[in-house]
C-alpha positions, 0 to 999 in steps of 0.5 A, a space after each residue: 522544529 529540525 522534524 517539520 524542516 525535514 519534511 519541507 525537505 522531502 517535499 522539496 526534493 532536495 538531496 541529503 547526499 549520499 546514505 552514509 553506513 560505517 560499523 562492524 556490528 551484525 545488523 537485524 533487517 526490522 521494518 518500524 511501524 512509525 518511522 520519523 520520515 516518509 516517501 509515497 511514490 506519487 505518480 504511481 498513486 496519483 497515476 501521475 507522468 503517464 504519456 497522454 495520447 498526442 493525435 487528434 482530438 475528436 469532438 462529439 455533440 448533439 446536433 438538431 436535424 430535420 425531424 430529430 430536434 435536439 433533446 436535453 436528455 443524456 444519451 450514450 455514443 459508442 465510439 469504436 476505432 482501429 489505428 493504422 501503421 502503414 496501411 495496415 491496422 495495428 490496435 483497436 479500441 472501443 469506448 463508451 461515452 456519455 453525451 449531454 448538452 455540452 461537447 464532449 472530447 476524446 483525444 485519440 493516439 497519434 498514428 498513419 491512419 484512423 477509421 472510427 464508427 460511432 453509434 448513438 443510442 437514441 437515434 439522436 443526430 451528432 455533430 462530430 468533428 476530427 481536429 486538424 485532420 481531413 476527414 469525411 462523415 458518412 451516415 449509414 442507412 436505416 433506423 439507426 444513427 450509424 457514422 463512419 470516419 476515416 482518416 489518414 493512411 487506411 489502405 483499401 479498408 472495406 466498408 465497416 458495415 453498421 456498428 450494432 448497439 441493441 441490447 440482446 436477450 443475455 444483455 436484459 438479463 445482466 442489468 435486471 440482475 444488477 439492478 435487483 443486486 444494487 436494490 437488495 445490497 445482495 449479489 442472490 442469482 448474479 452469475 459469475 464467470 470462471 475467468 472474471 477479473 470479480 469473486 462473489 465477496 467483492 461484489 457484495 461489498 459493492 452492492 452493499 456500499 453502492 446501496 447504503 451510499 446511492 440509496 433507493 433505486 429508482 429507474 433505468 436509464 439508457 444502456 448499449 450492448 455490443 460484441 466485445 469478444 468470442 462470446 462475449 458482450 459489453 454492456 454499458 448504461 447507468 441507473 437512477 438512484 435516490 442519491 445519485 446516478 450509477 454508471 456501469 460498464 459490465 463485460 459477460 460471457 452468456 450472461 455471467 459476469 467478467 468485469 464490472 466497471 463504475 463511476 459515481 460521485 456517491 462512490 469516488 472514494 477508495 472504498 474496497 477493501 474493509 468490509 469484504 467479508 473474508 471467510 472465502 478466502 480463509 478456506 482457499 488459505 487452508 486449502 492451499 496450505 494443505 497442498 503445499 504440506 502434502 507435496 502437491 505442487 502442481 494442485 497447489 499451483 492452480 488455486 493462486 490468481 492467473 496474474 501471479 501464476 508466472 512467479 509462482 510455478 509448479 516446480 517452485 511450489 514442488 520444491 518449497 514443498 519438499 524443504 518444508 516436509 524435511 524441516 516440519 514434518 511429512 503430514 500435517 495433523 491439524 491447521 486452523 485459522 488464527 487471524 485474518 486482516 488487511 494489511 496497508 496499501 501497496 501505493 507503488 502498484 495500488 493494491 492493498 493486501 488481506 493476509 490470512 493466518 494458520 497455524 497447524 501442527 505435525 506429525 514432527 511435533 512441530 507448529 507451523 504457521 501459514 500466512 497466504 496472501 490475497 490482493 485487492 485492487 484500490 482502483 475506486 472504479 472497478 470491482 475487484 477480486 480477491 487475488 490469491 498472491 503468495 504463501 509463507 509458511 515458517 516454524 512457530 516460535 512456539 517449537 523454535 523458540 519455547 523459552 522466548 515464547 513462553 516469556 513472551 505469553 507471562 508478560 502479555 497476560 501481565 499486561 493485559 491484568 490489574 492483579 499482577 503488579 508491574 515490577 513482578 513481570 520482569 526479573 530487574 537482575 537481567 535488565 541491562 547495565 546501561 538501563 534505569 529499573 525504575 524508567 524501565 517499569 514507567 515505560 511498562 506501565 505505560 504500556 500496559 495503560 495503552 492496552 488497556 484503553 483500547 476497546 479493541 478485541 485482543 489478538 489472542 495468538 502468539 503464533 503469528 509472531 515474526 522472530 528475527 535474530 542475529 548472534 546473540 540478539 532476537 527481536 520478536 514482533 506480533 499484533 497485540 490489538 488491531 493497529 497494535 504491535 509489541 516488539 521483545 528484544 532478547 539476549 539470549 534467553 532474557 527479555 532486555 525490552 518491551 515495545 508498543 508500537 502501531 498508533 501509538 508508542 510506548 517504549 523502554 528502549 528509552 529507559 537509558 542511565 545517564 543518557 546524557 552523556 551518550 547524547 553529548 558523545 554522538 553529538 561531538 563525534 558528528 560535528 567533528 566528523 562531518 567538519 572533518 576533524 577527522 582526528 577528534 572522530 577517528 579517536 572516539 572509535 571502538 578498537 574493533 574498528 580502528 584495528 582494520 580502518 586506518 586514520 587515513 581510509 578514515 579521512 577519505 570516507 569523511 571528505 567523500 560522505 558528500 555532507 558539510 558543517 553542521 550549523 544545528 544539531 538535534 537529539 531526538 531519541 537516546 535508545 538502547 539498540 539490542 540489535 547491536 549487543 545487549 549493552 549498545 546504545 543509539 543515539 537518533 539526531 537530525 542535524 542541519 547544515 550550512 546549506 540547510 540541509 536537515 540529514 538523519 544521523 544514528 550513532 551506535 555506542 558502547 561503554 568501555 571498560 575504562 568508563 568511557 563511551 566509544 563509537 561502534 558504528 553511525 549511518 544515515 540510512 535507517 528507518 526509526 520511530 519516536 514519539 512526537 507530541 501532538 501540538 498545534 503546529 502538527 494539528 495544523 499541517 495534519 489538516 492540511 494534507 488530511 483536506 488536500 490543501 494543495 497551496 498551503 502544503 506548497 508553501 513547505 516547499 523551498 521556492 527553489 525546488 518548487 519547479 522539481 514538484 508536479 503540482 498536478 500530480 500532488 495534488 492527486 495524490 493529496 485527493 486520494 490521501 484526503 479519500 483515505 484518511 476520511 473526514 475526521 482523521 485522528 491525530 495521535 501523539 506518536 
């Protein structure tokens, strides 16, 4: 229950107080796969608190004329605007809209001045009005429905002259590609331009969805063309599907496509990347690690995306270059790609990343590992491209670290086997003090058991692997299967344990001896710390500690950690923290206060050698993964979000923290979460 209050918390914004970190121990920077709590940034997601233009609201509709009735048909109005400051003209905008029977609005920036010229596609007759601001209509002459408005300060703006919507020859030419690419699900004699914000993998992702969602083609609707450039032309209409209706806006140069932007409602869902087909930019990985190890910066340079060239310059990639040369070696003999996936959504800036692993060996006898990342913009309405983002190139554990990593490849195939019996993978005589064998071989065999009930292809290298160490300690982390990660902790040499984590945990870090009286020692030192009986806290620590915190700095940090008494207290994990010396243990609680307020608390212990069990150090800062069954409770609160149920979700809220919320914006963001998760999410006991 202390889990579910402190997620009403966070959706309550209440604060917890300031992050509370006291101890002496060399810490390992570890990001978990499943952490107990979340935060999302929901404004960026949702695209939430964006200042909304504040001027005059312009209003267009279909208005019947003498000789041209009003018809029922959609049309498209080109709307094309110039703002002014002080007479003079400071932006320019052009927007496409399309106009049915009902009024459509636009609301435009607040400034000095504003000319507009609107054009409508069909020659129909529009009624248009400038709210609370004077203004007067003029049309133009000739065939076309030309209308031109001024208002404010413009200064002697000339005449706009007619504002032209005809389709050209080059403008035919994109459509018919586009629409023979949407009915074939096949990008075939599509042109695209060097500079375009699309590659040719995405576009065939886009064709292929837009056709298994949309169906048959069936017609051609109505489509404007209109110089938006030096020789370039934007384009914009829709197409007629079985299932729906496609609306395009597509920006070319002669024909080769730069932008294309869509809205349909088969297609509201992010549904970029996935299925892109990948071997495009496993070459451009290679290429760019080829550069990188032969020391050429400026060559490397030109492969990454004109987005992120500013952070990734020439001079950087010449001296990365020459550190990775001395380090590996000077020529690299071989490189081949061992895998290739999609990482998780970059919510803050709605990007979702592919990275793309080599490994490669030197001349140095050295294997190296090339991860190059590429990024995809999950804007559901526009086609994207894969950017060229960064490259990480690091020494495999293979040549770094060969004991660890030849221990780590016997237990995986011990893991993966039914011949080799669980108790033969590690030597019990290296295990820990503080862990239990038989618990510690359960917890194997469990993990073994989740391997082996997944169907999914096996990650086959190790390479890949990322080591971090600190003193004695190293924590290796790799993919197992797809959404699978097992994390080895080592002291030293030895392998201390094993952990499955990703969709599902399985660990034996739990595994403690006696893990009572480790809960029942972090629970004491806690309550008295945060009531401030700060004696009975200060005498539980570590002699490490009290030899350079005095009982008075003590006190001060507990009347100034900003928490209160403790009203109920809850251990949700006891864990052996190899991070922290390979006879520490974790305790991980959430404890409520007076106030109500649920904090996380860690506490790091030790066995004396007097038998007793001492406090090396506690925060309320981290992040951790336990296993959480899955109950009706938590099936009920995963459908909430899963449907975006915004009003029940609400009632999680404290009322008094309600007006800190943006509903509106939540419940965006439950829409694009509801998008995400599918239909039927699976809820998992994690």
């Amino acid at each position: 229950m202390l889990v579910l209050r402190f997620l009403k918390q966070c959706l309550g914004v209440r604060s917890a107080g300031p992050a509370l970190r006291v101890g002496l121990s060399s810490v390992l920077s570890i990001d978990s796969a499943a952490i107990l709590f979340f935060t999302a940034t929901l404004a960026s997601l949702a695209g939430g608190h964006v200042k909304a233009a504040d001027g005059p609201l312009l209003r267009i509709s279909k208005a019947a004329a003498q000789g041209s009735p009003q018809t029922d048909d959609s049309t498209i109005v080109l709307v094309r605007g110039t703002y002014f400051d002080a007479s003079q003209p400071i932006e320019a905008f052009t927007q496409p809209i399309i106009l049915g029977q009902d009024t459509r609005e636009l609301r435009l920036k607040k400034s000095d001045g504003i000319a507009l010229q609107l054009a409508c596609s069909d020659r129909q007759s529009l009624a248009i009005t400038l709210e609370q601001t004077p203004a007067q209509l003029l049309e133009s002459q000739g065939n076309l429905k030309n209308y031109e408005l001024r208002s404010g300060n413009v200064g002697d703006t000339l005449p706009l002259g007619p504002l032209s919507i005809d389709l050209s020859r080059s403008d035919s030419k994109v459509i018919g590609d586009l629409q023979a690419g949407l009915s074939r699900a096949s990008t075939g004699n599509v042109q695209i331009a060097t500079s375009a914000s699309i590659d040719r993998p995405c576009l065939e992702a886009f064709f292929e969805e837009a056709a298994n969602r949309l169906g048959e083609f069936e017609s051609r609707g109505q489509w404007i063309g209109y110089v938006s450039g030096p020789r370039a032309r934007h384009i914009a209409g829709w197409l007629e599907f079985e299932k729906g209706t496609l609306w395009l806006e597509v920006s070319h140069q002669d024909a080769a496509l730069v932008s294309i932007g869509c809205e349909s409602e088969a297609l509201r869902s992010v549904w970029l990347p996935g299925q892109i087909e990948t071997e495009p930019y496993a070459t451009g990985a290679s290429e760019l690690t080829r550069r990188v190890m032969a020391g050429k910066g400026s060559e490397a340079w030109q492969l990454f995306s004109p987005s992120y060239r500013e952070s990734v310059t020439p001079q950087k990639l010449d001296e990365l270059s020459d550190k990775l040369r001395a380090a590996y070696g000077k020529n690299l003999e071989s490189l081949d790609v061992i895998a290739t996936e999609f990482g998780n959504a970059d919510l803050d800036n709605l990007l979702r990343p592919l990275d793309v692993y080599l490994a490669g060996q030197t001349d140095a006898k050295k294997t190296i590992v090339s991860r190059v990342r590429f990024t995809f913009s999950l804007d559901p309405e526009r086609v994207p491209r894969g950017d060229l983002a960064s490259i990480y190139i690091f020494e495999s554990w293979r040549t770094a670290f060969p004991s660890r990593f030849e221990t780590a490849q016997g237990l995986l195939a011990a893991l993966r086997s039914t011949d080799v019996a669980i108790r033969e993978t590690v030597d019990a005589a290296d295990l820990p003090q503080l862990l239990d064998h038989d618990s510690f071989f359960d917890a194997l065999i469990s993990i073994r058991q989740a391997l082996q009930a997944s169907e999914a292809p096996a990650a086959t290298s190790l390479d890949r692997w990322i080591v971090e160490t600190a003193g004695n300690a190293a924590r290796a982390t790799g993919p197992v299967q797809p959404g699978l990660f097992l994390q080895l902790d080592f002291d030293q040499q030895q392998l201390v344990s094993v952990t499955l984590k990703g969709n599902q945990l399985e660990s034996t870090l739990t595994a403690i001896a006696q893990p009572a009286r480790f809960e029942q020692a972090a629970q004491n030192f806690w309550t008295s710390f945060l009531s401030n009986d700060t004696q009975a806290a200060y005498g539980m620590l570590i002699d490490e500690i009290t030899e350079n915190v005095t009982p008075e700095s003590f006190a001060i940090i507990a009347a100034t950690s900003g928490f209160g008494t403790v009203k109920e207290y809850q251990t949700s994990s006891v864990e052996l923290g190899p991070e922290f010396g390979r006879e520490s243990v974790c305790t991980y609680a959430l404890a409520t206060l007076i106030d109500g307020t649920v904090i996380p608390l860690r506490c790091r212990l030790r066995l004396t050698s007097d038998g007793r069990v001492r406090v090396s150090g506690y925060d309320t800062q981290f992040n951790h993964a336990v296993k959480v069954p899955v109950d009706e409770e938590s099936r009920r609160l995963a459908e909430w979000f899963a449907n975006a149920n915004v009003k029940l979700i609400l009632t999680l809220v404290p009322a008094e923290s309600q007006h800190e919320l943006d509903v509106a914006v939540f419940g965006r963001f439950l829409q694009h979460l509801s998008t995400m998760l599918g239909p039927e999410p699976q809820l998992r006991n994690l």
